[in-house]
MARLUM-75281 format. One record per residue (C-alpha): residue in three letters; x, y, z. Coordinates in steps of 0.1 Angstrom, whole numbers, plus 5000, padded with zeros to 4 digits. Example, Ala and Ser with C-alpha at 12.3 -4.5 7.8 and 13.67 -1.06 7.14 Angstrom:
<recs>
ALA512349555078
SER513749895071
</recs>
This chain:
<recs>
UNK855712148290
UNK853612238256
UNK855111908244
UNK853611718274
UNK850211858274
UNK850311768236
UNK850011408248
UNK847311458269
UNK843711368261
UNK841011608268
UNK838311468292
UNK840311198302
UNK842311078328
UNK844210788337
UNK843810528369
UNK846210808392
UNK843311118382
UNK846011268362
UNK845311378327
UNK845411088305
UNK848611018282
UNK848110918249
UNK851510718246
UNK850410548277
UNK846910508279
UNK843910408257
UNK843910248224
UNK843409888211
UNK845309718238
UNK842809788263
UNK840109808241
UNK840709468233
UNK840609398271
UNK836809508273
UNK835809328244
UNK836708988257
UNK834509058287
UNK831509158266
UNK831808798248
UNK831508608282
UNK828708808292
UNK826908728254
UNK827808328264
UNK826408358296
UNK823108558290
UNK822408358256
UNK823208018269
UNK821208058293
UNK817908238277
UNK817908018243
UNK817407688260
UNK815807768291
UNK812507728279
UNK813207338273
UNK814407318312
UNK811507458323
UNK809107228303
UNK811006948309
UNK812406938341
UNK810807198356
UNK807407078345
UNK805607418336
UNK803307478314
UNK804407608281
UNK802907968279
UNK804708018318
UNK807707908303
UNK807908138275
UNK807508458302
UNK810108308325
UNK812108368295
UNK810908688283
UNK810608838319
UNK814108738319
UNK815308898293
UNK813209198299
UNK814709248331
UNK818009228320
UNK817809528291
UNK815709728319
UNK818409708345
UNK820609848319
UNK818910228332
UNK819910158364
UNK823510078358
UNK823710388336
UNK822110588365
UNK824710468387
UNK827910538358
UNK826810858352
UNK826110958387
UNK828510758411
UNK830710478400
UNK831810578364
UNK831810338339
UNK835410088348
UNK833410068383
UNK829909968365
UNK831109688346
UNK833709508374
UNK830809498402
UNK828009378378
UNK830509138359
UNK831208978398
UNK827008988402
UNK827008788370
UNK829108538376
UNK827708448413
UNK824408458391
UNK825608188371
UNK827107968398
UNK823907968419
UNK822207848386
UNK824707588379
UNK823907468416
UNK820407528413
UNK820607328383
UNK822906998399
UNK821306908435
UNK817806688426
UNK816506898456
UNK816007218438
UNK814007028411
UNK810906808408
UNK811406438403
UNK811406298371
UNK807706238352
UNK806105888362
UNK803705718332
UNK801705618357
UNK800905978376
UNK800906288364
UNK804006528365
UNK805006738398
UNK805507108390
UNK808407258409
UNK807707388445
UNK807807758448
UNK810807748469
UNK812907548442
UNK811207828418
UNK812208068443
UNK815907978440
UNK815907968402
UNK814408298399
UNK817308388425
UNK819508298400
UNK818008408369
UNK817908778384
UNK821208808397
UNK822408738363
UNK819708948348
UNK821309238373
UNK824909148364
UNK823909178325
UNK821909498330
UNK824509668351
UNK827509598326
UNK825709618298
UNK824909958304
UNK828610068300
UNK830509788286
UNK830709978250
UNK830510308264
UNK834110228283
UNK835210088254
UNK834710428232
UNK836410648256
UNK839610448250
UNK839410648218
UNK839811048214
UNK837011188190
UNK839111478181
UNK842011268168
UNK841411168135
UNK843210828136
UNK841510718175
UNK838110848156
UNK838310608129
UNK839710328149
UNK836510448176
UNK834210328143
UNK836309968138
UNK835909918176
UNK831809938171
UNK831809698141
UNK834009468162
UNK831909528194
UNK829209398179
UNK831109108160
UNK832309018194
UNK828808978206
UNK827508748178
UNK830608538184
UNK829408488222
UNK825608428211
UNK827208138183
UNK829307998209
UNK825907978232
UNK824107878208
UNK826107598196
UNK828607428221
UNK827007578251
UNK823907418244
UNK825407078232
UNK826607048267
UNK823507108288
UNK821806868267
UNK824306598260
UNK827006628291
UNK824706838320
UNK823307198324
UNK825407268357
UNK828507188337
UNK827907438311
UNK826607708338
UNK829907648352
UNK831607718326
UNK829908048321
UNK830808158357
UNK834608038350
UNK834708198323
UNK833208538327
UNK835808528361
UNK839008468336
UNK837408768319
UNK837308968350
UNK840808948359
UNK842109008326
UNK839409308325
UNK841409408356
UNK844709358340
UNK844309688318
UNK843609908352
UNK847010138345
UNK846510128305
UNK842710228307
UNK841410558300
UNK838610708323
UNK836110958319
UNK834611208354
UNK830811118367
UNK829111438347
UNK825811338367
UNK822811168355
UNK820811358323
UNK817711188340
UNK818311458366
UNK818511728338
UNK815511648319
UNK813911688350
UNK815212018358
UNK814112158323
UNK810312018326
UNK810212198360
UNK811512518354
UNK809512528320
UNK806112398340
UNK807012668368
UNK806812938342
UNK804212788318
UNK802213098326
UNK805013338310
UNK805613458278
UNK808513418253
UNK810513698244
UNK810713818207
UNK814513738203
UNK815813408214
UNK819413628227
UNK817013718258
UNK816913338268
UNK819513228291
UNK822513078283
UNK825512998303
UNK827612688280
UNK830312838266
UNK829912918227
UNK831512608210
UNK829112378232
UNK826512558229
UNK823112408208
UNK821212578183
UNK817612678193
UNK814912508176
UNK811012558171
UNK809512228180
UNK808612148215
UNK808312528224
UNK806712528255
UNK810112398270
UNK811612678256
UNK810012868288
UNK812612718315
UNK814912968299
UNK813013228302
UNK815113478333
UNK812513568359
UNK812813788386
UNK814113668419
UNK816313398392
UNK819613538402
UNK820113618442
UNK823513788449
UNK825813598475
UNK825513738510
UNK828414008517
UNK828913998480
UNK827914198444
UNK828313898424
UNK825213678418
UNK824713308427
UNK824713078401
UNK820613038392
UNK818712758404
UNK818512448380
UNK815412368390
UNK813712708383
UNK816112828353
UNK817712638324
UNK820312688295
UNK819212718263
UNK821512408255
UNK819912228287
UNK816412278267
UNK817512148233
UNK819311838245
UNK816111778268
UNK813711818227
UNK816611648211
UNK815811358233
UNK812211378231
UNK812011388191
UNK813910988198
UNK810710878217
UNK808510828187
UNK811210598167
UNK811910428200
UNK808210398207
UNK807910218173
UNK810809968174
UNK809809758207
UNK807409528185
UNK810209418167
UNK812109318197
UNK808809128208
UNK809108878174
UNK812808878183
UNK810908658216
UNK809708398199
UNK812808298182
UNK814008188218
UNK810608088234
UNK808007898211
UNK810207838180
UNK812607638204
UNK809607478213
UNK808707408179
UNK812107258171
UNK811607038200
UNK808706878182
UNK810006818148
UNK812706578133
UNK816206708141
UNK818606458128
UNK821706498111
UNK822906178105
UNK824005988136
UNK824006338156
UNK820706508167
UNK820406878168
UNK819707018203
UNK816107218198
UNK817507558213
UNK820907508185
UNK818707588155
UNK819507948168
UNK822807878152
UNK820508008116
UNK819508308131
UNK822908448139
UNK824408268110
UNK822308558094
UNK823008818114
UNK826808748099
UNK826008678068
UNK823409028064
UNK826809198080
UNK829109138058
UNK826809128026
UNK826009528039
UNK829609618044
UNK831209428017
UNK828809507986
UNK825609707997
UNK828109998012
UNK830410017982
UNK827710017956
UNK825610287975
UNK828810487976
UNK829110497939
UNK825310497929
UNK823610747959
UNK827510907973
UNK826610788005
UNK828410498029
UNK825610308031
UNK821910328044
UNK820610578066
UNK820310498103
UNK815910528099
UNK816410308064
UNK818410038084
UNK815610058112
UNK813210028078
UNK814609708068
UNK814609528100
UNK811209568107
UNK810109448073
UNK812309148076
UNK810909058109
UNK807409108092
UNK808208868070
UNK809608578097
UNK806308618115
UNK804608518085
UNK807108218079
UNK807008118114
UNK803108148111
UNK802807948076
UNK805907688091
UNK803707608122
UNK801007548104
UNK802307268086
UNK803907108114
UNK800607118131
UNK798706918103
UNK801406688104
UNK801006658145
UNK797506608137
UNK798106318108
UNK800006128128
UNK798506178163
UNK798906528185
UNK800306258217
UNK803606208194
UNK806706258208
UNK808306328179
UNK807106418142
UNK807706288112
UNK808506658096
UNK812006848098
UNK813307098117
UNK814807268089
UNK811007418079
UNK811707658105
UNK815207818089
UNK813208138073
UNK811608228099
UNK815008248122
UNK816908358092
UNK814208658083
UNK814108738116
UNK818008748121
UNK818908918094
UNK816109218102
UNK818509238138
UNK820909298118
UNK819709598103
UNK817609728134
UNK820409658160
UNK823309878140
UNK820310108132
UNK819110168164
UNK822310218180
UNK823410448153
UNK820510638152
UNK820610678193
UNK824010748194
UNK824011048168
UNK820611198176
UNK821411228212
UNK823011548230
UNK826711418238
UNK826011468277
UNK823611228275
UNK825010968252
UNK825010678285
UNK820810768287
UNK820310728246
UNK822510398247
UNK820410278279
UNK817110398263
UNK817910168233
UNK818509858249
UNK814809938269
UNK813009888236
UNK814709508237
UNK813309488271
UNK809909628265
UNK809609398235
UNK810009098254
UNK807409258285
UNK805109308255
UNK805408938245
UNK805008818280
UNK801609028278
UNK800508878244
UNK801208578262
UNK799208578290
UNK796008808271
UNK795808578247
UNK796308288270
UNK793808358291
UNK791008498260
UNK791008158239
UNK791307928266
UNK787807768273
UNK786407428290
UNK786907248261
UNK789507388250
UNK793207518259
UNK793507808234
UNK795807888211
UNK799007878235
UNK798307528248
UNK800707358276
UNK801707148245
UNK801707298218
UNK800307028196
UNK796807088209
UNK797007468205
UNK796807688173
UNK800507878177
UNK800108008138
UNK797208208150
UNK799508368175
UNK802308438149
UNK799508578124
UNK798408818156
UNK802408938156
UNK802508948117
UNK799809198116
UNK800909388145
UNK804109428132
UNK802109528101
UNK800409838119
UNK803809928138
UNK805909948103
UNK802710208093
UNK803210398123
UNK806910398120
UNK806810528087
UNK804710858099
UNK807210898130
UNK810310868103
UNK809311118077
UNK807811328113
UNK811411348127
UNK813811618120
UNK817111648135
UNK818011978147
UNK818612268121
UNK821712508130
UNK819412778109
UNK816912828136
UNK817613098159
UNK814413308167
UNK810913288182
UNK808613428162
UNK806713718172
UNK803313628196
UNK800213758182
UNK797413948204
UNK796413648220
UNK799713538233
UNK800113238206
UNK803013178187
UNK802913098147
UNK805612928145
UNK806012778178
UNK805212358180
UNK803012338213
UNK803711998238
</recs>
């Protein structure tokens, strides 16, 4: 019997709901399983979002600041479903559930786009010289956004707990399955830029040279030969209980601490309550103090069950743990990071709206073969590669031997990124610049200018190699800083920074669209862009980005993870105040 339970994994069971066995379950094989999944899902999202924009332009016939937010709300969407599809892990389906629904939402996603994409009915006729172009009707609008969303749902809803699944084929406390949990992360994300180059590359070589419904096609066949071999690993997976949703929790905690606000602390922390058993427990900390009060035990807290001596188990709504309250601050003292790494995520935009645009412009040819416009993407996860392995291959091993640390910090990685996407803005600003005086040389009605397209490699290389650092960073930094019950939410509130980033470039968009625009004039973000003044736009993001790194800075050195030293409330003075204690 002892040698039985040895094999079992603790939290885990497998697809019967009987304790999970190691020999049995878990490990590479079906971890392997859920990465292949992950890739189609990359292929589909990116093929899609990096050339959209020209379909929309072109076919479509949309103005070119409309087609940048269809983008952008698109994207947006799909990194803000990703809350919902945690909510429902966490709180109903688990995480094997999540990702097979949302993977089957994807793909019918993708086939209604590749449909929407092949029948002339669902788009406007082709431009005439002689009369100006037809926009798309709303109904054919209507069934692209159908589209669009579904995927955007299918993306959210697996995306949410694709890697999560993945790490819970791997026992923390087992020293071997924890370092083979850290190889599946650097694969994990490997896997991903594999998808994106495959997107970017011979996905969009086929809606531009062979047709867009073929290569939406192949994104719905191919996620569904993910799907069943996703399926294939049902007896070999590893599977973790529904613990509830920690949105729940944090709103228990504000409740019971705003219920009592009018109470005060006790001198000793012991008094507080606490009910985790001592090796889960979390130390007590200073800051945020005024949460501190849903621990507080109040009279009428505890009510004895009827007929019985022993009392009911308090309210969660009117009294919290001690270790309820600290992963509720440890989660708030994330906010200002988070807060401060959307704008990078909103430069990220433009390297899949109006640089693509750009591109489109400009002289692409290589040799006999042109570049598609939305391919120059190809630089920017070239660098994201390229920064990868240069990090783990020499800046890891010479930090170990200089600072006797493996690597940068999770806040220094975050550092980098935002400088480097700093620095793209201003490229991209100083790039468009000079293709604009060249679109004004030769005539702004040109089809085609006499300038290349390889003027714009900093900016996409800058800006990819700043992902590289902020991606790892932030999910490292939201990953450890979070309270383990609530490692789904951290994950989930990390991938909303990507979608607030591209909300906050639709906004930009639109603002400034609508302030520069005059009679005379169509503004900086001009249906082509050859009449507008897109560098001032990408000066705009350079100094915003500029301000956020300042701020970002402050909320760095500001956080603090928590101390394991902290155990006491300091004493309240006559007038009910607490030195020590960091008010909300």
């Amino acid at each position: 019997m002892d040698g039985k339970m040895s094999w079992a994994v603790a939290d885990a069971l497998d697809y019967k709901g009987a304790p999970a066995d190691r020999s049995k379950t878990g490990g590479w094989v079906p971890a392997a399983l859920i990465l292949g999944i992950e890739m189609c899902e990359r292929l589909s999202t990116m093929g899609i979002a990096v050339n959209l924009v020209t379909y929309l332009v072109g076919t479509m016939h949309l103005p070119s600041s409309t087609s940048a937010n269809v983008v952008t709300d698109f994207m947006g969407t799909s990194f803000l479903l990703c809350l919902l599809g945690g909510f429902l892990a966490d709180s109903f389906l688990g995480r094997f559930k999540t990702v097979a629904i949302f993977a089957v939402v994807q793909v019918l996603g993708t086939a209604m786009l590749a449909i929407s994409t092949k029948l002339p009915e669902l788009r406007p006729p082709p431009c005439d010289s002689n009369e100006p172009c037809q926009k798309a009707t709303e109904f054919q609008m209507g069934i692209l956004y159908l589209a669009l969303y579904l995927i955007a749902l299918g993306t959210g809803g697996l995306k949410s707990s694709v890697s999560g699944f993945g790490s819970d084929q791997f026992d923390e406390k087992d020293e071997k399955e924890k370092a083979q949990m850290t190889a599946f992360f650097s694969r994990f994300f490997f896997f991903i830029s594999l998808g994106t180059l495959m997107a970017v590359t011979v996905l969009v070589w086929i809606q531009d040279e062979v047709g867009r419904s073929w290569a939406y096609g192949i994104c719905s066949v191919s996620m569904g030969v993910a799907i069943v071999i996703f399926l294939a690993g049902v007896k070999r997976y590893r599977y973790k209980k529904c613990m509830g949703s920690p949105i729940v929790h944090i709103f228990q905690v504000i409740s019971a601490a705003v219920k009592k606000a009018k109470l005060q602390l006790p001198y000793d922390v012991n008094y507080l309550y606490e009910d985790a058993p001592e090796g889960q427990r979390v130390p007590h900390t200073q800051q945020f103090g005024c949460l501190d009060k849903a621990a507080i035990v109040a009279e009428g807290d505890f009510e004895n069950i009827p007929g019985g001596s022993a009392p009911m188990p308090p309210n969660p709504w009117k009294l919290c743990s001690v270790t309820k309250v600290e992963e509720v601050k440890m989660m708030a003292r994330l906010l200002p990071v988070w807060a401060t790494t959307i704008i990078f995520w909103t430069t990220y935009a433009q390297m899949i709206t109006f640089s693509v645009e750009q591109a489109f412009t400009m002289e692409r040819s290589l040799g006999s073969f042109k570049i598609p416009a939305g391919s120059l993407t190809v630089f920017f996860v070239a660098a994201i590669l390229l920064s990868l392995a240069v990090y783990d291959r020499v800046i890891v091993p010479f930090w170990k031997k200089w600072k006797g640390k493996a690597g940068f910090s999770s806040l220094q990685r975050i550092t980098i990124g935002l400088v480097l996407s700093t620095l793209g803005m201003a490229a991209a600003a100083l790039a468009e610049r000079k293709r604009l005086s060249v679109a004004i040389a030769v005539g702004r009605d040109a089809q085609s200018l006499p300038i290349s397209v390889y003027f714009l490699i900093p900016q996409f290389f800058l800006v990819g190699a700043g992902e590289a650092f902020i991606y790892t960073g932030q999910l490292d930094f939201f990953i450890t800083q979070a309270p383990k019950s609530m490692k789904t939410m951290s994950t989930g509130l990390f991938l909303t920074t990507l979608s607030l980033g591209f909300f906050l470039s639709s906004f930009l968009v639109s603002v400034i669209k609508g302030v520069t625009t005059t009679r005379t004039s169509e503004g900086w973000l001009a249906d082509d862009i050859n009449y507008g003044r897109l560098d001032y736009f990408y000066w705009l993001l350079t100094l915003l980005s500029l301000v956020n790194f300042g701020a970002f800075m402050i909320c760095a050195i500001w956080f603090k993870p928590p101390s394991k030293k902290n155990n006491s409330i300091r004493v309240s003075n006559a007038n009910g105040s607490y030195g020590s204690e960091e008010r909300c």
